[in-house]
MIRO-130882 format. One record per atom (N, C-alpha, C): atom name; x, y, z. Coordinates in nm, 2 decimals, always signed. Layout:
N
  at       x       y       z
  CA       X       Y       Z
...
//
This chain:
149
  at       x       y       z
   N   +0.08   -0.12   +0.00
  CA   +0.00   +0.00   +0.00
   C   +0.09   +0.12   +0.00
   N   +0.07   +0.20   -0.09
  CA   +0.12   +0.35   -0.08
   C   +0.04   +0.47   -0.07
   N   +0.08   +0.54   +0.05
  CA   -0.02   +0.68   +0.03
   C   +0.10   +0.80   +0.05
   N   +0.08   +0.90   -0.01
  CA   +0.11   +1.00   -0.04
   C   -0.01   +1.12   +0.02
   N   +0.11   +1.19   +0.08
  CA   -0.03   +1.33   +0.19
   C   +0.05   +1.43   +0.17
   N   +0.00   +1.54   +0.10
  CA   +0.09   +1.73   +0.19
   C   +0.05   +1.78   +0.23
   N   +0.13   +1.83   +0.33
  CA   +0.08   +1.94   +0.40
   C   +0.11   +2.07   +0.35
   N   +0.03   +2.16   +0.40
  CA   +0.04   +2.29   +0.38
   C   +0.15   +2.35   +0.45
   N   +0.25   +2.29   +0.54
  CA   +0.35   +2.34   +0.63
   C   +0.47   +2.29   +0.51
   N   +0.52   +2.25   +0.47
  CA   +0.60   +2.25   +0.37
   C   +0.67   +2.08   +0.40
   N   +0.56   +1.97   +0.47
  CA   +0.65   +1.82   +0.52
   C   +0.56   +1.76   +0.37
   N   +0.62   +1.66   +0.33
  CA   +0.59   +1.56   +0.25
   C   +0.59   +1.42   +0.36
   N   +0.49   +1.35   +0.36
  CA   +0.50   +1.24   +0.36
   C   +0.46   +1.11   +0.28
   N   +0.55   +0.99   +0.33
  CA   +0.54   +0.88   +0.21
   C   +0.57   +0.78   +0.29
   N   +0.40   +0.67   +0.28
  CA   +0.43   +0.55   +0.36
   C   +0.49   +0.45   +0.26
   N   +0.51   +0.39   +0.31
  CA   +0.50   +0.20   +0.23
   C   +0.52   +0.10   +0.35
   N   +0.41   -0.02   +0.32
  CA   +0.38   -0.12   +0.36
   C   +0.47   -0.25   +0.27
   N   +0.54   -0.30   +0.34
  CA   +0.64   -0.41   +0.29
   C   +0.60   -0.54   +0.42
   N   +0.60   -0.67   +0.31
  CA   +0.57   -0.80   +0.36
   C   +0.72   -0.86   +0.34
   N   +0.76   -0.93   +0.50
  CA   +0.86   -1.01   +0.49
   C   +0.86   -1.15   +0.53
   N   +0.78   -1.22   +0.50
  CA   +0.71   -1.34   +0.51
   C   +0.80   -1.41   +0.54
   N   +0.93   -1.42   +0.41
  CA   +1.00   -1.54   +0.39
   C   +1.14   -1.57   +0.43
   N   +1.15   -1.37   +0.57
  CA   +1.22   -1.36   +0.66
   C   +1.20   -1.42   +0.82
   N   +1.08   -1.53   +0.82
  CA   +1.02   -1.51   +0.94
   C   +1.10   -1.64   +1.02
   N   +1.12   -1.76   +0.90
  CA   +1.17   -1.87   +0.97
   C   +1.33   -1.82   +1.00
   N   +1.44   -1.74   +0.94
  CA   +1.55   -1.68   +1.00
   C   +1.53   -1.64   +1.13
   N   +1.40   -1.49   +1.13
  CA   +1.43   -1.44   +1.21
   C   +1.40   -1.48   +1.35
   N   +1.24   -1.55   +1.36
  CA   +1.22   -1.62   +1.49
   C   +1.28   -1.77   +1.50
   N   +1.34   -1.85   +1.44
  CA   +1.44   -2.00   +1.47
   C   +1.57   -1.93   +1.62
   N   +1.50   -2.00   +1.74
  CA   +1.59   -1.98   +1.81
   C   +1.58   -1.88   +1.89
   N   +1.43   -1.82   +1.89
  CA   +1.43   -1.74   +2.00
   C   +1.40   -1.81   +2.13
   N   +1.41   -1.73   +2.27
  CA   +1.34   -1.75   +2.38
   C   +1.22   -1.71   +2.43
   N   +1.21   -1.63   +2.39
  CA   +1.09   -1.58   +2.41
   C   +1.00   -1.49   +2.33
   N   +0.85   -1.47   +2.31
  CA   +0.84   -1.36   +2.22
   C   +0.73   -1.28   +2.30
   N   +0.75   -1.16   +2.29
  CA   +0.68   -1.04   +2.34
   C   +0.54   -0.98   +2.21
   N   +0.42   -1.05   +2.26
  CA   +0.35   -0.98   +2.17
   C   +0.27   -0.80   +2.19
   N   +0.32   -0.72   +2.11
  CA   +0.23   -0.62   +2.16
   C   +0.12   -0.56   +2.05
   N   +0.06   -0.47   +2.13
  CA   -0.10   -0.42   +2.04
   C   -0.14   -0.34   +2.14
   N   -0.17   -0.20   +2.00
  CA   -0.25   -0.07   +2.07
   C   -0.35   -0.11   +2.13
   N   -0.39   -0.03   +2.23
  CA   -0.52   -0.08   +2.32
   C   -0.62   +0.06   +2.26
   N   -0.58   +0.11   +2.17
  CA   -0.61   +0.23   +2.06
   C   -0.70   +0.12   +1.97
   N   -0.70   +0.02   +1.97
  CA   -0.69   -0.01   +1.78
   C   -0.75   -0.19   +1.85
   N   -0.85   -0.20   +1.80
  CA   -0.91   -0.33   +1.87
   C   -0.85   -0.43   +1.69
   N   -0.85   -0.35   +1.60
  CA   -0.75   -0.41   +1.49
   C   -0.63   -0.52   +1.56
   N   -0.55   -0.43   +1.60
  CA   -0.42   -0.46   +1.67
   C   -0.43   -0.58   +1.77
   N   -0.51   -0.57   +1.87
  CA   -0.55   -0.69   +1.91
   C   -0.61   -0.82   +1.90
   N   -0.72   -0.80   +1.79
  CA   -0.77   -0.92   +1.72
   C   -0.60   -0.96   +1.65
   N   -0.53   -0.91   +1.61
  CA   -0.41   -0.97   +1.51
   C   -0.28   -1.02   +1.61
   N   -0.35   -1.04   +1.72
  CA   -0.23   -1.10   +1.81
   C   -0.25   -1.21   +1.80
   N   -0.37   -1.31   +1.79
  CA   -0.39   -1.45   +1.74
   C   -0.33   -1.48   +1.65
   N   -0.30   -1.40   +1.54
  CA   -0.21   -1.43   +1.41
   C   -0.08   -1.42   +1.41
   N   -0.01   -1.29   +1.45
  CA   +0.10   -1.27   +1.54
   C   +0.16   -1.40   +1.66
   N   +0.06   -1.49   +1.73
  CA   +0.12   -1.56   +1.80
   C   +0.10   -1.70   +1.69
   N   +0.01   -1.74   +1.62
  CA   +0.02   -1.84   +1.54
   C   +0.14   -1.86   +1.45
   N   +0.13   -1.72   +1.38
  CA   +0.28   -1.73   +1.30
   C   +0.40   -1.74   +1.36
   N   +0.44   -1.67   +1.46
  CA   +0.59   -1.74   +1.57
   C   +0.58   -1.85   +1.60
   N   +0.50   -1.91   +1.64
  CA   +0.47   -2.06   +1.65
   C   +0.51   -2.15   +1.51
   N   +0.47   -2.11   +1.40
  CA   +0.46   -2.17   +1.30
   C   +0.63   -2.14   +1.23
   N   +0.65   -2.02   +1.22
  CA   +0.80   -2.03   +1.21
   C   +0.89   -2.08   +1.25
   N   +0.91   -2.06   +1.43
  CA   +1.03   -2.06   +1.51
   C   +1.01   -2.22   +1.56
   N   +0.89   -2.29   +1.51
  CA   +0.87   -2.38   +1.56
   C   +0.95   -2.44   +1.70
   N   +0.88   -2.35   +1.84
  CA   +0.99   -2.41   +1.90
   C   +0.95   -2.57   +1.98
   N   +1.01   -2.64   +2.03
  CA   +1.01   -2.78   +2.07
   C   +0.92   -2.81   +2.19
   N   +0.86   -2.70   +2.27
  CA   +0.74   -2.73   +2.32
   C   +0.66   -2.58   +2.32
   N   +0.55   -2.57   +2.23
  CA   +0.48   -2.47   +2.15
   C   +0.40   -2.40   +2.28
   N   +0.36   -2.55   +2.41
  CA   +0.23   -2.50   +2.48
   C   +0.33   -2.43   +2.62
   N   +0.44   -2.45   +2.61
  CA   +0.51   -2.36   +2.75
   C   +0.58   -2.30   +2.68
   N   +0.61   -2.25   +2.57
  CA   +0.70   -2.13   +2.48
   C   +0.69   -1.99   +2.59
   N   +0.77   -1.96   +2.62
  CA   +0.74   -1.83   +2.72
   C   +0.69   -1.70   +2.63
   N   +0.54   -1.61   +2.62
  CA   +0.51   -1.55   +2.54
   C   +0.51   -1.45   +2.64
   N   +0.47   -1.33   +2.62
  CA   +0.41   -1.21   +2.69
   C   +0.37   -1.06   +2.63
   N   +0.20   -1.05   +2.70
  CA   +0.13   -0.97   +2.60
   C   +0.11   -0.84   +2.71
   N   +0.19   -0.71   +2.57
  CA   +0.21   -0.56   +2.63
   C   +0.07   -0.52   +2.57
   N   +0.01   -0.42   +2.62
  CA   -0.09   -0.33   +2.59
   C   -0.04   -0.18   +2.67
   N   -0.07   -0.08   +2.57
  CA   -0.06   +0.07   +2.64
   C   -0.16   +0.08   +2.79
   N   -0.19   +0.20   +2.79
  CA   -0.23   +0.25   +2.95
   C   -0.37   +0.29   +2.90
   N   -0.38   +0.39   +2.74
  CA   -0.54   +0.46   +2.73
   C   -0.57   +0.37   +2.59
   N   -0.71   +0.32   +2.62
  CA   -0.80   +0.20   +2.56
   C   -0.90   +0.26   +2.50
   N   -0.91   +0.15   +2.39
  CA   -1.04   +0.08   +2.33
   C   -1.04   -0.05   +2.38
   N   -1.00   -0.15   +2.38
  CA   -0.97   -0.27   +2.42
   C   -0.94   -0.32   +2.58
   N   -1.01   -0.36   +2.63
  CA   -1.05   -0.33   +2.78
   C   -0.93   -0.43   +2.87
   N   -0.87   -0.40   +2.97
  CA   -0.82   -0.50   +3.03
   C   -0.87   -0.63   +3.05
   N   -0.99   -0.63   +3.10
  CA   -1.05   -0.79   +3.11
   C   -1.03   -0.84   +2.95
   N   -1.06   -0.82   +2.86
  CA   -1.06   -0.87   +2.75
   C   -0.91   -0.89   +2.74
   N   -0.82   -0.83   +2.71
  CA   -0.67   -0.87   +2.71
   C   -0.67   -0.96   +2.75
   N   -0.68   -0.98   +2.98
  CA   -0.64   -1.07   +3.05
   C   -0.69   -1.20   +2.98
   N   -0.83   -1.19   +2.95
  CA   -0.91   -1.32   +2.93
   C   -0.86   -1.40   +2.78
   N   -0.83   -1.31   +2.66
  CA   -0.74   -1.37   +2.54
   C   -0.60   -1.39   +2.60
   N   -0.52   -1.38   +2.69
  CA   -0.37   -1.44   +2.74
   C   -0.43   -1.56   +2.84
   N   -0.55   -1.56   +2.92
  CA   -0.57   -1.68   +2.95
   C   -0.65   -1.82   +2.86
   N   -0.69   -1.75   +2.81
  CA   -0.75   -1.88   +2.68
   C   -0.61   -1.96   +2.62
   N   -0.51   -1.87   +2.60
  CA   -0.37   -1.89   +2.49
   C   -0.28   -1.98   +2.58
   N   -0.33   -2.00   +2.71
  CA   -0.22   -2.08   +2.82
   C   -0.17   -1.98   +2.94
   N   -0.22   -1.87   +2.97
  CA   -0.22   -1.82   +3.09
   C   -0.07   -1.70   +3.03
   N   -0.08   -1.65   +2.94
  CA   +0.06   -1.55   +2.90
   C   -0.01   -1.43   +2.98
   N   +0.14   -1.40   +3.04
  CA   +0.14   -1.29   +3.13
   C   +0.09   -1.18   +3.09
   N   -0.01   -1.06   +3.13
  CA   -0.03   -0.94   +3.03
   C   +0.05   -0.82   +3.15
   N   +0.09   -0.75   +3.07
  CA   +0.11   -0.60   +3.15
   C   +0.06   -0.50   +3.02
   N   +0.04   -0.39   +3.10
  CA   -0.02   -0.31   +3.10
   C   +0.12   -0.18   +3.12
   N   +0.17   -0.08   +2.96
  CA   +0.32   -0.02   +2.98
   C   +0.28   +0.07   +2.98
   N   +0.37   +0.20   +2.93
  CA   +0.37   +0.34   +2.91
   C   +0.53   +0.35   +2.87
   N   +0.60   +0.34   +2.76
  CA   +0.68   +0.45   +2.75
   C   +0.71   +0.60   +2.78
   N   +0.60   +0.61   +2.72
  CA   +0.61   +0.77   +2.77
   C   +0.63   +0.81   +2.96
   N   +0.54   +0.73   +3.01
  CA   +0.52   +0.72   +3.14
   C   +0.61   +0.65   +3.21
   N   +0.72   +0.56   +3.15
  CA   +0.82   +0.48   +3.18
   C   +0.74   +0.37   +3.35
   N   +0.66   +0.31   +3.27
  CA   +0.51   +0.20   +3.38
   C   +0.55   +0.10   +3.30
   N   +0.60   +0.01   +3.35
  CA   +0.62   -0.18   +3.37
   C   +0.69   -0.20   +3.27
   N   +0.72   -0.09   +3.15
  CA   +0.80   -0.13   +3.07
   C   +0.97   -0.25   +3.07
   N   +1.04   -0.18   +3.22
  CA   +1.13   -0.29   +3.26
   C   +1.14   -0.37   +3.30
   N   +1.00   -0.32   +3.41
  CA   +0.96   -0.46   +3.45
   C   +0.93   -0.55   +3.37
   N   +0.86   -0.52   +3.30
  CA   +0.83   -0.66   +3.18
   C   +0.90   -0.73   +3.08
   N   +1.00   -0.67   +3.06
  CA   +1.15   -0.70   +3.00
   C   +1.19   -0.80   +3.11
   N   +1.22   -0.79   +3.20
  CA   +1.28   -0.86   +3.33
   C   +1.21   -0.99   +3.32
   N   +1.05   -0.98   +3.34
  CA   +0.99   -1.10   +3.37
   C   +0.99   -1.18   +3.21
   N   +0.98   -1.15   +3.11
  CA   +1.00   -1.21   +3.00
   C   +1.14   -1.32   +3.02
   N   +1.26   -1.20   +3.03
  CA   +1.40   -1.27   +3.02
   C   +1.36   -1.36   +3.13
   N   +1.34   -1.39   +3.19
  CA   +1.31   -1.50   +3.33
   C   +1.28   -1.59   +3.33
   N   +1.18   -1.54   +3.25
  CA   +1.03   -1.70   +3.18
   C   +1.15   -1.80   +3.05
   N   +1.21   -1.70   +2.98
  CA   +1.29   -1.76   +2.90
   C   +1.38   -1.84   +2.96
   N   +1.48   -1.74   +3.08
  CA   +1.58   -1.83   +3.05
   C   +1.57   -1.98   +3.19
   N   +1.39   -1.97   +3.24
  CA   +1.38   -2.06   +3.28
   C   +1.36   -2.21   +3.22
   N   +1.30   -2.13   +3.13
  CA   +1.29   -2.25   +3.00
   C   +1.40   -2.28   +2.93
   N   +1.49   -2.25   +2.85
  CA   +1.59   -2.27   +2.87
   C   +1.68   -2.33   +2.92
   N   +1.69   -2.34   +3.02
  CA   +1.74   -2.45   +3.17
   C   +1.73   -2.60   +3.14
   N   +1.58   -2.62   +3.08
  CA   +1.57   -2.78   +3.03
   C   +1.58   -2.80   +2.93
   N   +1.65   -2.72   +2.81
  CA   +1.72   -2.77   +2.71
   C   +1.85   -2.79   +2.74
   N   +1.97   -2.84   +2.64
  CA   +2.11   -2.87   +2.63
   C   +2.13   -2.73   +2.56
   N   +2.24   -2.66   +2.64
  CA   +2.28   -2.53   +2.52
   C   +2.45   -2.55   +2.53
   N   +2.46   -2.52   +2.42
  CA   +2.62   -2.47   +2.40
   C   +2.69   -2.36   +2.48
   N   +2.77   -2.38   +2.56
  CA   +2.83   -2.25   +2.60
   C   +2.95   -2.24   +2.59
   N   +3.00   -2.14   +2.51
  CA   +3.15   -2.11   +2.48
   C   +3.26   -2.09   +2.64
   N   +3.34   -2.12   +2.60
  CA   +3.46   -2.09   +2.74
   C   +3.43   -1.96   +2.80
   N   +3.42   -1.94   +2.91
  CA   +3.37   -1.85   +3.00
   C   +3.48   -1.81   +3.13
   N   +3.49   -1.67   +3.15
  CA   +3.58   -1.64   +3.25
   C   +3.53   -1.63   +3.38
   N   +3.58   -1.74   +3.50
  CA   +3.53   -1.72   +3.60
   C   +3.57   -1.61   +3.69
   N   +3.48   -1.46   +3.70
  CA   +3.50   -1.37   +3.75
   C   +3.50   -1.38   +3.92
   N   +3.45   -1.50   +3.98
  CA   +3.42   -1.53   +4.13
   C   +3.31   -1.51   +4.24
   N   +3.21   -1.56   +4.11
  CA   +3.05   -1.47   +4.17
   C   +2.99   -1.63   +4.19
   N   +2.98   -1.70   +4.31
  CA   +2.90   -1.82   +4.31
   C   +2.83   -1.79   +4.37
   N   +2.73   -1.65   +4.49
  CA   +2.64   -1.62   +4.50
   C   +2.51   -1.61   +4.37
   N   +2.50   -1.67   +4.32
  CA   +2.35   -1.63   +4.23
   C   +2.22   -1.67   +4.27
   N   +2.18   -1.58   +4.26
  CA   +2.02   -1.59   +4.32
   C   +1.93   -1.59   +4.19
   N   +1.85   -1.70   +4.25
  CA   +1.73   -1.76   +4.10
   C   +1.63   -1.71   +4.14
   N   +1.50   -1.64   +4.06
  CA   +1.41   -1.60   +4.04
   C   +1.31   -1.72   +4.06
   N   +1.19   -1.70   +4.13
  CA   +1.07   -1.82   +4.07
   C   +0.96   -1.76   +3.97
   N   +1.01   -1.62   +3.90
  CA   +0.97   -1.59   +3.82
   C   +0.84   -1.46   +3.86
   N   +0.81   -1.37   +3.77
  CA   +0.73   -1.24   +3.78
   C   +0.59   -1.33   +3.81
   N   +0.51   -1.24   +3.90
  CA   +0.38   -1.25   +3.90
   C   +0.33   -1.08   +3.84
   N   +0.24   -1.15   +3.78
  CA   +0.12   -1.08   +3.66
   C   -0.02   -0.98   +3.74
//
């Protein structure tokens, strides 16, 4: 799709819509986790998280699809209501929802945090490769039992 708009202030703008379909098995093979998000503006955006999570699924095919660690962001001002969010992440297998703000800097790192967690708990029960590593002298580590929602 191309649209073309002027303004009377002297900006040109020029969209284009580009499909990378046949980038998708590259890009998601090998992830840990995927972060779905959708304007809580745009009930669009959120109906297309079903498709958004089917296609990572269907790409990255990862090795157990029903505990894949997922997690679904939504803004702070709505069309799309919190109960409805919570209740499509509980139908999908219980995926965590937060509720962000960039602008407002609200759960944004937190929800980064809890993602990496979920992953690299899962993670744990696969075999991974780990390159030669320098032991700096930290055997204090403390494990997470992971974010609550």
């Amino acid at each position: 799709m191309l649209t073309r708009s002027s303004a009377t202030i002297g900006a040109d703008f020029l969209t284009k819509e580009l499909q990378f379909q046949s980038l998708g098995v590259a890009f998601y093979r090998g992830a840990d986790c995927c972060v779905l998000v959708y304007d809580v503006n745009s009930a669009k955006s959120f109906e297309d998280l079903n498709n958004w999570r089917e296609e990572f699924l269907i790409q990255a095919s990862p090795s157990d699809p029903e505990n894949f660690p997922f997690v679904v962001i939504g803004g702070n001002s709505r069309i799309v209501s919190e109960k409805k969010a919570r209740a499509w992440c509980a139908l999908k297998g219980n995926i965590p929802y937060y509720e962000t703000s960039a602008k407002e800097s609200t759960n944004v790192e937190y929800t980064f945090i809890c993602i990496t967690k979920d992953a690299m708990k899962s993670g744990e029960e696969e075999e991974m490769y780990m390159p030669d590593t320098i032991d700096v002298g930290t055997s204090n580590t403390q494990r997470s039992t992971g974010c609550e929602s």
